[in-house]
C-alpha positions as CSV (number, residue, x, y, z in Angstrom):
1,X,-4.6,-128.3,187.6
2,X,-7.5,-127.7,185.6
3,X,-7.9,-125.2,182.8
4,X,-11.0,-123.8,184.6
5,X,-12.1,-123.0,188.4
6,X,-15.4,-121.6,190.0
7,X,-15.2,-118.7,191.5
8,X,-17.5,-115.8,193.1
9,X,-17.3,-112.7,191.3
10,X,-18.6,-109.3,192.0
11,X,-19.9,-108.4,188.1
12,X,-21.5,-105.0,188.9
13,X,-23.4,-102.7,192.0
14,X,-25.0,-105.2,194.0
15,X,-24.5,-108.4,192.0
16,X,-22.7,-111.8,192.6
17,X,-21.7,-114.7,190.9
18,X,-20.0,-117.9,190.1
19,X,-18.9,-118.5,187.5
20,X,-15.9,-120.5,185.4
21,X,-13.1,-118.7,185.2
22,X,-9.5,-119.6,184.0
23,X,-7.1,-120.4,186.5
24,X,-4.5,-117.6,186.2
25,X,-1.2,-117.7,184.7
26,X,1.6,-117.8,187.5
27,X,4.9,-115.7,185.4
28,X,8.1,-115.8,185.8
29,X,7.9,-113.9,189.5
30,X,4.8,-115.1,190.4
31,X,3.4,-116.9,193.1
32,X,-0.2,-119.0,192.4
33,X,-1.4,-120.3,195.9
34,X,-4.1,-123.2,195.8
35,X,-6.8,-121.5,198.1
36,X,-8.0,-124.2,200.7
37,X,-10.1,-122.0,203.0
38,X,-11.5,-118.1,202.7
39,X,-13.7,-116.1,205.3
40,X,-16.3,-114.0,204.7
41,X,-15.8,-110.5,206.1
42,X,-18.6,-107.7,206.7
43,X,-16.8,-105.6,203.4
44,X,-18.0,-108.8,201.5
45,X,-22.0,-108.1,202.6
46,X,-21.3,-104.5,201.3
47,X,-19.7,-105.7,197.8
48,X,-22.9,-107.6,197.7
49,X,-25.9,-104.9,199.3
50,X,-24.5,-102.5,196.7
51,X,-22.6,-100.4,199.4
52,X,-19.5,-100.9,197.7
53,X,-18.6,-100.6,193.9
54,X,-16.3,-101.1,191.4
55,X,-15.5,-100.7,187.7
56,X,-14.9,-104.4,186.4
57,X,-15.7,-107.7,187.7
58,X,-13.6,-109.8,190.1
59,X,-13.0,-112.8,192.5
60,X,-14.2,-111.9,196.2
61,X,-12.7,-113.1,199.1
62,X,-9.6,-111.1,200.9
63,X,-9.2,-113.4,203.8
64,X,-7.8,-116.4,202.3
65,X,-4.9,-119.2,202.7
66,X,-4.1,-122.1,200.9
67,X,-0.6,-124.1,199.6
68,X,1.8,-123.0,197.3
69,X,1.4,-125.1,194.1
70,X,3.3,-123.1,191.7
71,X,6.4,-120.9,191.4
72,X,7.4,-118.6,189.0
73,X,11.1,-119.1,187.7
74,X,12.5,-116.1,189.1
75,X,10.8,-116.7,192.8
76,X,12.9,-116.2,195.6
77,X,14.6,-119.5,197.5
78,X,12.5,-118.7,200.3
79,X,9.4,-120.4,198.9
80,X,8.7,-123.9,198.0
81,X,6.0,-125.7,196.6
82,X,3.7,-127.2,199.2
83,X,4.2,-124.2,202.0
84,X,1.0,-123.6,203.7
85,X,0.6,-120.2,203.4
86,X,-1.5,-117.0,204.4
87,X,-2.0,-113.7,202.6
88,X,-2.6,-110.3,203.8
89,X,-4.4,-109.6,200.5
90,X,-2.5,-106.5,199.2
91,X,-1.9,-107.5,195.4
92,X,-0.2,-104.2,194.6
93,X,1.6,-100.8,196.1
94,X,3.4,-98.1,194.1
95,X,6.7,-97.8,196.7
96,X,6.6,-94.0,196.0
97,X,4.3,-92.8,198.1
98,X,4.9,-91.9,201.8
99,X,2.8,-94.8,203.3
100,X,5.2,-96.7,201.5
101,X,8.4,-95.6,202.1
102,X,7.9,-96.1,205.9
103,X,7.3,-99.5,205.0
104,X,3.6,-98.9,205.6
105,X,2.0,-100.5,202.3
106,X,-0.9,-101.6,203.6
107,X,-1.6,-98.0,203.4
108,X,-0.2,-96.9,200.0
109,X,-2.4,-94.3,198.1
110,X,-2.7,-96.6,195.2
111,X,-2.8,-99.7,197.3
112,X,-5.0,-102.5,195.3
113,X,-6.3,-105.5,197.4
114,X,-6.8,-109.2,196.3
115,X,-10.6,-109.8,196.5
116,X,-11.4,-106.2,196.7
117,X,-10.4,-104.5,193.0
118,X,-8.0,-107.2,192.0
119,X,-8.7,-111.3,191.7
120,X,-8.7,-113.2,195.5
121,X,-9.9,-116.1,197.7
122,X,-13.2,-116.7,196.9
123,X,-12.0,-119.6,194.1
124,X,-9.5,-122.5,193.6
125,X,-6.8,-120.5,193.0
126,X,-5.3,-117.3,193.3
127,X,-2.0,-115.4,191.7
128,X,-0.1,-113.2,194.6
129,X,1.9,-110.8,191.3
130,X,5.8,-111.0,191.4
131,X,5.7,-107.2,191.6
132,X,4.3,-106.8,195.4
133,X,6.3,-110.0,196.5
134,X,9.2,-108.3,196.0
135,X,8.2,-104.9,197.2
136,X,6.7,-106.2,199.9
137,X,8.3,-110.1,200.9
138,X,5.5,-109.9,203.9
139,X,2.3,-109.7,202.1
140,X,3.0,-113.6,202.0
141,X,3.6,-115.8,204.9
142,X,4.1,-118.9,206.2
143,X,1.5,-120.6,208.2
144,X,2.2,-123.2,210.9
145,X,1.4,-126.5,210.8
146,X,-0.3,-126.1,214.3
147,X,-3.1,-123.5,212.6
148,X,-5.6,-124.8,210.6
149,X,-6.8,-123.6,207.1
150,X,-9.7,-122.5,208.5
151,X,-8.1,-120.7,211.5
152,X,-5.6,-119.2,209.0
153,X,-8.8,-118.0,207.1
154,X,-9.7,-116.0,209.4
155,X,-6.3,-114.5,210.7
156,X,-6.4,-110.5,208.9
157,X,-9.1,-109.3,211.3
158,X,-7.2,-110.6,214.2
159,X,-3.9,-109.0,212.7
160,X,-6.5,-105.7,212.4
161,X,-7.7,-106.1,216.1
162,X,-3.5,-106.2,217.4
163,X,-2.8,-103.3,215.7
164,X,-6.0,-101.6,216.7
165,X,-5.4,-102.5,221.0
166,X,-1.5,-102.9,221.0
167,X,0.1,-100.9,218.8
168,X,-2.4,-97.8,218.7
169,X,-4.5,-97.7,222.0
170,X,-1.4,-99.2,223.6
171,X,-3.4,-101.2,226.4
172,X,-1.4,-102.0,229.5
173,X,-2.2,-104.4,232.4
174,X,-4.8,-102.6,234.8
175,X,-6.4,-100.4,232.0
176,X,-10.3,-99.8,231.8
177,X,-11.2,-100.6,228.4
178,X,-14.8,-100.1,226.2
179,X,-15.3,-102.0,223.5
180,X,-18.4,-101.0,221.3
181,X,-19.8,-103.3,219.0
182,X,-19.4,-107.2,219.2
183,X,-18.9,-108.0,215.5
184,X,-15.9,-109.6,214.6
185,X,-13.4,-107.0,215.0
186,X,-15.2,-106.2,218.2
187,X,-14.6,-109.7,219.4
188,X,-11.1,-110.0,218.3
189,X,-9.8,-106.5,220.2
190,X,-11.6,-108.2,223.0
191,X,-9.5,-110.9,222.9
192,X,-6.6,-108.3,222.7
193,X,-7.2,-106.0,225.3
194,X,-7.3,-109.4,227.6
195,X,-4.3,-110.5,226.5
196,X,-2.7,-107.2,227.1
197,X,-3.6,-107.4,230.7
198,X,-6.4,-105.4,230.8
199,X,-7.9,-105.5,234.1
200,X,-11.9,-103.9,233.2
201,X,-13.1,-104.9,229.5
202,X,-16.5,-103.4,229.4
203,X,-18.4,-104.6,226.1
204,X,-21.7,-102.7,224.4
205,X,-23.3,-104.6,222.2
206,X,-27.5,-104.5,220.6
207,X,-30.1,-106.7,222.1
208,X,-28.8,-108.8,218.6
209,X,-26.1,-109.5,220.2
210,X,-27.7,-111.1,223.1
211,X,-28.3,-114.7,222.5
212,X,-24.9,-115.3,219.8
213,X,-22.3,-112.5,220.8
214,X,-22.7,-112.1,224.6
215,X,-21.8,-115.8,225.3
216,X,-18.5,-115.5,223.3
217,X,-17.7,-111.9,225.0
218,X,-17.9,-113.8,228.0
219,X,-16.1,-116.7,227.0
220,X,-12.9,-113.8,225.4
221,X,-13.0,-112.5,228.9
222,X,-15.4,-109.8,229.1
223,X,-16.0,-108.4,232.5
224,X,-19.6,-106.6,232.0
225,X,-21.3,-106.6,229.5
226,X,-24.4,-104.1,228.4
227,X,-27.1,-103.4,225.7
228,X,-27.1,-100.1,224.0
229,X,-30.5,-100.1,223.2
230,X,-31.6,-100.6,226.8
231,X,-29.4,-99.1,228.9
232,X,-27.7,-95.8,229.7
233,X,-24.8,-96.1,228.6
234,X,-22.4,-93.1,229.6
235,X,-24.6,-93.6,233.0
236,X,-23.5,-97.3,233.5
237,X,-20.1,-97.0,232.2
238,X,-19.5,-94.1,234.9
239,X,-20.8,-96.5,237.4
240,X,-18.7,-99.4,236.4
241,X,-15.4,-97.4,236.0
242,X,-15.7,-94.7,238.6
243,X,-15.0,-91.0,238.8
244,X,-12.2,-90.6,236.9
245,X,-14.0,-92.9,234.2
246,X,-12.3,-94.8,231.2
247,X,-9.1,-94.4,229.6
248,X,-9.5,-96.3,226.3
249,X,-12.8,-97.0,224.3
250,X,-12.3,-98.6,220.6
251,X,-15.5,-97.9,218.7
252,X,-15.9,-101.5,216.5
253,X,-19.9,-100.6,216.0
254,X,-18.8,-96.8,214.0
255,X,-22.4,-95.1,214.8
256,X,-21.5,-91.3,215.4
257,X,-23.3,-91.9,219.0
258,X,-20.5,-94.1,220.1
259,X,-18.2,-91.1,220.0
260,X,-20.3,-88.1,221.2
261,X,-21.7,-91.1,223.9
262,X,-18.1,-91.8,224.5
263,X,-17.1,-88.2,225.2
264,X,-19.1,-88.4,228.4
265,X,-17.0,-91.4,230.2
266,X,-13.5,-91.1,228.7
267,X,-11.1,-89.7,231.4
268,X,-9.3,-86.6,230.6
269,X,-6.2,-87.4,227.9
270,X,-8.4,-90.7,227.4
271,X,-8.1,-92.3,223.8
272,X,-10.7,-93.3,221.2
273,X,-9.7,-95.8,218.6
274,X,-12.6,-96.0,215.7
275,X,-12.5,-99.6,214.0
276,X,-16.4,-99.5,212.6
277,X,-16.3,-97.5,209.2
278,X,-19.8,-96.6,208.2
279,X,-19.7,-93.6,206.5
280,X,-22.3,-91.4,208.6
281,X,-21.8,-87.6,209.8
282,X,-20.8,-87.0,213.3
283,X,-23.6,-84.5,213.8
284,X,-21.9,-83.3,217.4
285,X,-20.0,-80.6,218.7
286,X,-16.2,-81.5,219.5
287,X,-15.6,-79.2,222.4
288,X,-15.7,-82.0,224.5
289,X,-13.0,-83.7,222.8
290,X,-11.1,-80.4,223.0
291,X,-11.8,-79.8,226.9
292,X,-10.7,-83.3,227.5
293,X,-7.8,-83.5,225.4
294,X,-9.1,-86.6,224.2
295,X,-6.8,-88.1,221.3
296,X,-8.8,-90.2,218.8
297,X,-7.1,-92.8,216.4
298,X,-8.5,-93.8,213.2
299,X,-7.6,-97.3,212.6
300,X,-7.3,-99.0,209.4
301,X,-5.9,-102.2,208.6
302,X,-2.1,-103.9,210.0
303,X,1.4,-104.0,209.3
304,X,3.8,-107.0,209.2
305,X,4.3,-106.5,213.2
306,X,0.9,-107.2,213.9
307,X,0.3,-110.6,211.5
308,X,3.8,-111.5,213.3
309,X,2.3,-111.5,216.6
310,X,-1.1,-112.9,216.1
311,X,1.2,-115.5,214.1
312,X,2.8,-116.2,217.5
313,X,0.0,-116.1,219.7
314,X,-1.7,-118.7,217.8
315,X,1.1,-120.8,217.7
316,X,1.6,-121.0,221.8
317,X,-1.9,-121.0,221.7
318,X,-3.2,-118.2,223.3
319,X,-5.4,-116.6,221.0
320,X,-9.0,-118.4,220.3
321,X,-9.7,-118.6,216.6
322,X,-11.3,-121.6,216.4
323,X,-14.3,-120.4,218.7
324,X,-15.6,-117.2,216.7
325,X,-16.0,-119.8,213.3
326,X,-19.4,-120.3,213.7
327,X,-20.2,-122.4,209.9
328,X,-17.3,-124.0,207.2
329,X,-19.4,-124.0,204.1
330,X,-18.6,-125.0,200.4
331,X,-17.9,-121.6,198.2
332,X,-21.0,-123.2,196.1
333,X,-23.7,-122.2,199.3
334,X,-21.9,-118.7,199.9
335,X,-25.2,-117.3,200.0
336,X,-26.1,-119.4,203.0
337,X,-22.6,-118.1,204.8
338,X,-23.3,-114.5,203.7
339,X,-27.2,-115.0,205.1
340,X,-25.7,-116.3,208.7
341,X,-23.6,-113.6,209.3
342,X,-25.9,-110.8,207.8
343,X,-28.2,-112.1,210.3
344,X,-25.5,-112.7,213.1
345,X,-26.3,-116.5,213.3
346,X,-22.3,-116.8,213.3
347,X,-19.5,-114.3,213.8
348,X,-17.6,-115.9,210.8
349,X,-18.1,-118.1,208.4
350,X,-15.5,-119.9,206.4
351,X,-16.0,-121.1,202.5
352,X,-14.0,-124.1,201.3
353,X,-13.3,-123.8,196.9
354,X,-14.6,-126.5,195.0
């Protein structure tokens, strides 16, 4: 192991590097994981648009798994060196806090997150601190030997996507489901919602979408698929799903219009799950919301449940990983990976460390 590895950093609003770093000390409780694959996620465009900020510099790169090549004296049994391994990128939680002491730490108020805050992926190595592993033995976990690196790369937005359809919306075999927005996290509750039996998966997507998205919305098991900027879309929906209209619509796109549109075709007692964060005003009156009874969800993130399924329905091979990577890169051309999928070339891009 080398004193020194390359890494890209976020040094301040709107700026990225690599650079040498040191490879981090693995302590007595420690676990230091040599990173063999990393995927680039849309909160990584942001980190580098200036959308997101922080106060000190850091190694990107929260969806990342790799091989255990060191363990700190005091590491449980559980762990040897040479396990192939996946993160779910929480590098600290304060086990205080309610989130927490449902066993929820993904959402702990003072959660910290490996390659968002704290060191992650984006680089050779990466330290997963002795303090979390024991508060939380899940945020680390194996990876079969039947799912590759750059499959396992990409695993937290498909852990994101269960949670979102299966555990939340709660789709059941026969159910009408919208899915707006065909980025990644669209794609992947797709793949969800079909697995759950879904019967109807109506996808809205952009005109963007059309020549890269639509074919793999197909492929997932779309039934129709329209274009929100050319369409009607409470008008076509209604025609699609009938009278009584649609009981579950997962907003993956986050646009306030998605809602207020979605208001019009949701059946009364429907639900609507919002995945897509941008941070815009609703602007629109919620009486229909109120008239409908309509519950919405706001989903963020996963719990050990959902990496435990998607861990299993990769394994028996009925979840499609393989299909939405659309470029493995070396972490040297990043900027190439983060110009394909700003520009929706690929869905996801995987970088390999150097």
């Amino acid at each position: 192991m080398g004193e020194t590895m390359t890494a890209l950093r976020y040094l301040e609003r709107g700026k990225l590097a690599l650079q040498e770093i040191p490879v981090p000390v693995c302590g007595e409780d420690d676990i230091l994981v040599e990173v063999r694959a990393a995927g680039i996620c849309g909160a990584d465009l942001h980190w580098e648009s200036g959308a997101f900020n922080a106060d000190h510099p850091f190694v990107l790169g929260h969806e990342f798994c790799g091989v255990i090549c060191q363990l700190g004296s005091r590491v449980s049994g559980r762990w040897k060196i040479g396990d192939r391994v996946v993160s779910d990128n929480t590098g600290y939680a304060c086990g205080q806090c309610s989130a927490c002491l449902r066993g929820d730490f993904v959402h702990c108020l003072h959660r910290k997150t490996l390659g968002s805050g704290m060191d992650g992926g984006f680089t050779k190595y990466c330290r997963i601190p002795g303090d979390i592993l024991k508060l939380y033995p899940s945020c680390l976990m194996k990876l079969p030997d039947c799912v590759s690196f750059e499959q396992g790369a990409i695993m937290e937005p498909a852990a994101n996507a269960y949670r979102a359809m299966i555990q939340e919306a709660q789709v059941r075999p026969g159910d009408t489901v919208v899915i707006v927005g065909l980025g990644p996290l669209g794609l992947y509750s797709l793949q969800m919602a079909k697995l759950a039996g879904a019967s109807s998966i109506i996808c809205i997507g952009m005109k963007s979408d059309v020549e890269k998205r639509f074919p793999l919305a197909h492929q997932f098991g779309a039934t129709h698929l329209l274009v929100a900027d050319e369409e009607d879309i409470p008008a076509r929906v209604r025609q699609l799903a009938g009278e009584d209209g649609v009981g579950i619509v997962v907003d993956a796109a986050g646009a306030p219009a998605v809602m207020h549109q979605a208001m019009e075709y949701l059946q009364h007692d429907g639900k609507f799950v919002r995945i897509g964060n941008p941070p815009g005003a609703y602007g629109y009156s919620l009486l229909p919301l109120i008239d409908k009874q309509i519950t919405v969800i706001g989903h963020m993130g996963y719990n050990g449940t959902s990496w435990a399924k998607v861990m299993r329905l990769l394994e028996t091979k009925q979840l499609d990983l393989q299909s939405l990577i659309g470029a493995v890169l070396p972490l040297s051309e990043y900027k190439t990976g983060y110009q394909m999928m700003r520009s929706q070339q690929v869905a996801k891009a995987v970088l390999l460390p150097e």
